[in-house]
Structure formats: C-alpha cells, structure tokens
TIMI-544540 format. One line per field, with one value per residue (C-alpha): residue number from 0; residue in three letters; x negated, y, z. Coordinates in steps of 0.001 Angstrom, whole numbers, plus 500000, padded with zeros to 6 digits. Each point is the difference from the previous one (the first is absolute). Layout:
! residues N
n <- (NUM	...)
res <- (ALA	...)
east <- (X	...)
north <- (Y	...)
up <- (Z	...)
***
This chain:
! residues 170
n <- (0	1	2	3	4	5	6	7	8	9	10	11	12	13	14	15	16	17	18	19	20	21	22	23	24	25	26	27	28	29	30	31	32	33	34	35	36	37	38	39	40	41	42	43	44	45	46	47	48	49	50	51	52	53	54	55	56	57	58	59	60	61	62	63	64	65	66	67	68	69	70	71	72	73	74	75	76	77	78	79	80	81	82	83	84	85	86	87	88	89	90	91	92	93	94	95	96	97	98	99	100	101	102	103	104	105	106	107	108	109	110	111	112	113	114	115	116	117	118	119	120	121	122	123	124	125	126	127	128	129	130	131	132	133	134	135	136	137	138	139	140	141	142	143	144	145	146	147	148	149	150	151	152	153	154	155	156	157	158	159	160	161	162	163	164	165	166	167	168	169)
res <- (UNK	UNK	UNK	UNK	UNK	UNK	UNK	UNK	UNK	UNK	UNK	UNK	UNK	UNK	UNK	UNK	UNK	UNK	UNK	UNK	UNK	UNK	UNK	UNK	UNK	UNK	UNK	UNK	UNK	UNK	UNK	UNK	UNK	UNK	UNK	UNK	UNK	UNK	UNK	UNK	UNK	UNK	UNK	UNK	UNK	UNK	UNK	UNK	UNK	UNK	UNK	UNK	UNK	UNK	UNK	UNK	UNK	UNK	UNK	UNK	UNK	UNK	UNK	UNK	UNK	UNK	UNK	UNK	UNK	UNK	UNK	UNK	UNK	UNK	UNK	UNK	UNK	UNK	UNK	UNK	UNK	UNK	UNK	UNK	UNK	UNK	UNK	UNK	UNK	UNK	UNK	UNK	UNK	UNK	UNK	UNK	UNK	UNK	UNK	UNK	UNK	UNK	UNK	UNK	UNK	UNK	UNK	UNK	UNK	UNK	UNK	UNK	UNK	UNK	UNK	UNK	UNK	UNK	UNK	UNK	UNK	UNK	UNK	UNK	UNK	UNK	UNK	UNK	UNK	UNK	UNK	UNK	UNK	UNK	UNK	UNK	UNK	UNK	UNK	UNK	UNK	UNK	UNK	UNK	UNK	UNK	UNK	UNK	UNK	UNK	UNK	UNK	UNK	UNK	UNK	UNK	UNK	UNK	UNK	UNK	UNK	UNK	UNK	UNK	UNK	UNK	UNK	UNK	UNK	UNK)
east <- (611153	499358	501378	502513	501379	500022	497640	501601	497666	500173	500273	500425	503496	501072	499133	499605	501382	497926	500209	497761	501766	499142	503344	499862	502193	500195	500013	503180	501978	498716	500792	503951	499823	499186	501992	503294	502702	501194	496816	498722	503559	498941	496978	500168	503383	502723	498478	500784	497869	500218	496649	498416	497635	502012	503009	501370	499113	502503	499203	501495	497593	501484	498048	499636	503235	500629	502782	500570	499201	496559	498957	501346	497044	500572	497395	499468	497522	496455	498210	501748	497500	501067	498524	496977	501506	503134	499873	502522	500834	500861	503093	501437	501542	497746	496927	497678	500473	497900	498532	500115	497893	499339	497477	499534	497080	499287	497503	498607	503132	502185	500979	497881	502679	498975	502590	499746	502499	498495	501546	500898	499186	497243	502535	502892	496551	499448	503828	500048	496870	501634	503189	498708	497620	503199	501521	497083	500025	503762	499112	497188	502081	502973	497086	499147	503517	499365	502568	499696	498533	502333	498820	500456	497536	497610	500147	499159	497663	497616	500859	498255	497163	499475	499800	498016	497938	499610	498915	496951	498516	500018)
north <- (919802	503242	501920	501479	496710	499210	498155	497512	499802	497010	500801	496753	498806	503267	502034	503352	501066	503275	501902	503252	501989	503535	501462	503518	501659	502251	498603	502012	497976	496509	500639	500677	497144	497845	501550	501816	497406	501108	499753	496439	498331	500809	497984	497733	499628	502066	501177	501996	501666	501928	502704	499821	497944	497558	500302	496837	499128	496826	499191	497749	498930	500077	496659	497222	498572	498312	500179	503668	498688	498715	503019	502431	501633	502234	501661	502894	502948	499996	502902	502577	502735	501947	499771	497924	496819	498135	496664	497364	496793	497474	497940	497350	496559	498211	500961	501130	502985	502806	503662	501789	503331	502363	502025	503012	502105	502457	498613	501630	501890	497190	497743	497062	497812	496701	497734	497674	497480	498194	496835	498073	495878	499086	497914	502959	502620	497998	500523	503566	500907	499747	501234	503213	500490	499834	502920	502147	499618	500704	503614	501110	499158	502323	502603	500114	500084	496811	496646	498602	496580	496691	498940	496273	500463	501344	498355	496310	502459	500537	496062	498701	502578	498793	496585	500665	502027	497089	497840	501994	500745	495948)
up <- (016272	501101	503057	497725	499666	503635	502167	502330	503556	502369	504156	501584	499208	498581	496721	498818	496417	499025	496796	498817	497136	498403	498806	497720	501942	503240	503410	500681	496832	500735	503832	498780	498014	502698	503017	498081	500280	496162	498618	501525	498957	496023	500431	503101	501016	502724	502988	502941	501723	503527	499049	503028	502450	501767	497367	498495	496154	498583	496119	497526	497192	496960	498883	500266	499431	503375	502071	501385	503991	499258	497958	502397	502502	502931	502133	502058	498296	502647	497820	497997	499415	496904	497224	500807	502267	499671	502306	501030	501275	497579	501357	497521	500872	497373	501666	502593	501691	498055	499725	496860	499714	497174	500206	497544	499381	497210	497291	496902	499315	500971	502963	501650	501326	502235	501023	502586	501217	503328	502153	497108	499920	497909	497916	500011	498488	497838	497847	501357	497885	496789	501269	501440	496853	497316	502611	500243	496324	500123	501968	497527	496837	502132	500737	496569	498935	497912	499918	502944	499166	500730	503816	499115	496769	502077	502521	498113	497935	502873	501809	496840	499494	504210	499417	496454	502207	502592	497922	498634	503269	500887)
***
C-alpha cells in the first residue's frame, strides 16, 4: 500500500498511523473542512471546536456503530496555526491517549495533506488504519462534492485489501 493508504510505524509499545494524500483543492477549503465544526459533521461526525492553541476539541464519530461513550473523544487543541497546522490530543475511553495533526501544504494546484495520529497501541493502529482511511475518503468525496462513501464499506474494504496485502509480502 502506498502512503496514501496509510503506513502504520512501530515505536516500542506504541504506533504511528501516517497518511500522505494530494487533494485538488486549495489549502484554505480543505483547512475548513477539517477545522469548521459544520463542515467536519457532513463527513466525520459533530464536533466542537474552541479555534485556538490550548482550546478544547470533543468529537463524536459518526461510525462505527458503537455505543455513543466509546466513540466519543475529547482533547485539548496543542497547534492551531491557520491554514497549514491543526493538532490535538486524541482522548477516547477505548483507547490510548493520542495526537492527531493535519498538516496542509499547497501542491500542484491542490493541497498535500499528511495525517498523523501518534500514541496509539500497536494492536489499537492496527483497526484505526482502516477506520481513518474510509474518513479521509469520507472528506475527499465531501471536497469533491461526491456521495460520501458508507464508512462501514470502507472500512472492511481496506481490512481485506490489508490482510490481502499481508499475505503477499510473507
């Protein structure tokens, strides 16, 4: 898979989800996609967020379909730095505490976005990387102004084409 489809690294007991994706459109419009409240709940889920460094961000994902409590995260924003860096902890009872950062950079016309989500457990990375693959699919099909595609789909979409991966390398 290519860094587009996320690279999972190991540090010791803890893992780092990374993705690398070139999205036609201006920095400006994929940074409100990913930071306005209105625009993140069409393709992640409701979100508040308090626009500055040290400000509190609390998300609920709109997949999977697991009790509200465990999908619910809370953290506190440690970078805002418009429209280039959006980073923030990652606080959600199911598991390890987390830091999510976006980082935007124009691209050919368009928007080089990396994604990183660092702290997680090596076992937790491992169901995150399809999860957060079927979202930042989610947020270029809302970019586009395309159907978003159905999270779950995705999601065992990419699981398989993992483990079918997986299985080639051995």
């Amino acid at each position: 898979m290519s860094p587009r489809d996320g690279r999972l690294t190991i540090e010791g007991d803890r893992a780092v989800l990374t993705f690398d994706r070139w999205l036609p459109h201006p920095v400006t419009k994929v940074w409100t996609a990913i930071t306005d409240p209105a625009e993140r709940a069409q393709w992640f889920g409701h979100t508040t967020v308090d626009a500055r460094p040290g400000g509190r961000i609390e998300i609920d994902p709109s997949s999977p379909d697991i009790p509200a409590d465990a999908k619910h995260v809370t953290g506190r924003i440690t970078v805002w730095d418009p429209p280039h860096v959006f980073e923030h902890e990652w606080n959600q009872r199911v598991v390890e505490p987390g830091v999510v950062r976006y980082e935007l950079r124009p691209e050919n016309g368009g928007t080089r976005l990396t994604f990183s989500h660092r702290g997680l457990g090596v076992r937790n990375a491992g169901g995150f990387r399809p999860g957060t693959h079927a979202y930042l699919d989610r947020l270029e099909a809302h970019l586009g102004g395309e159907p978003l595609p159905d999270w779950d789909i995705r999601y065992r979409e990419v699981a398989e084409s993992i483990v079918a991966e997986s299985h080639t390398e051995e």
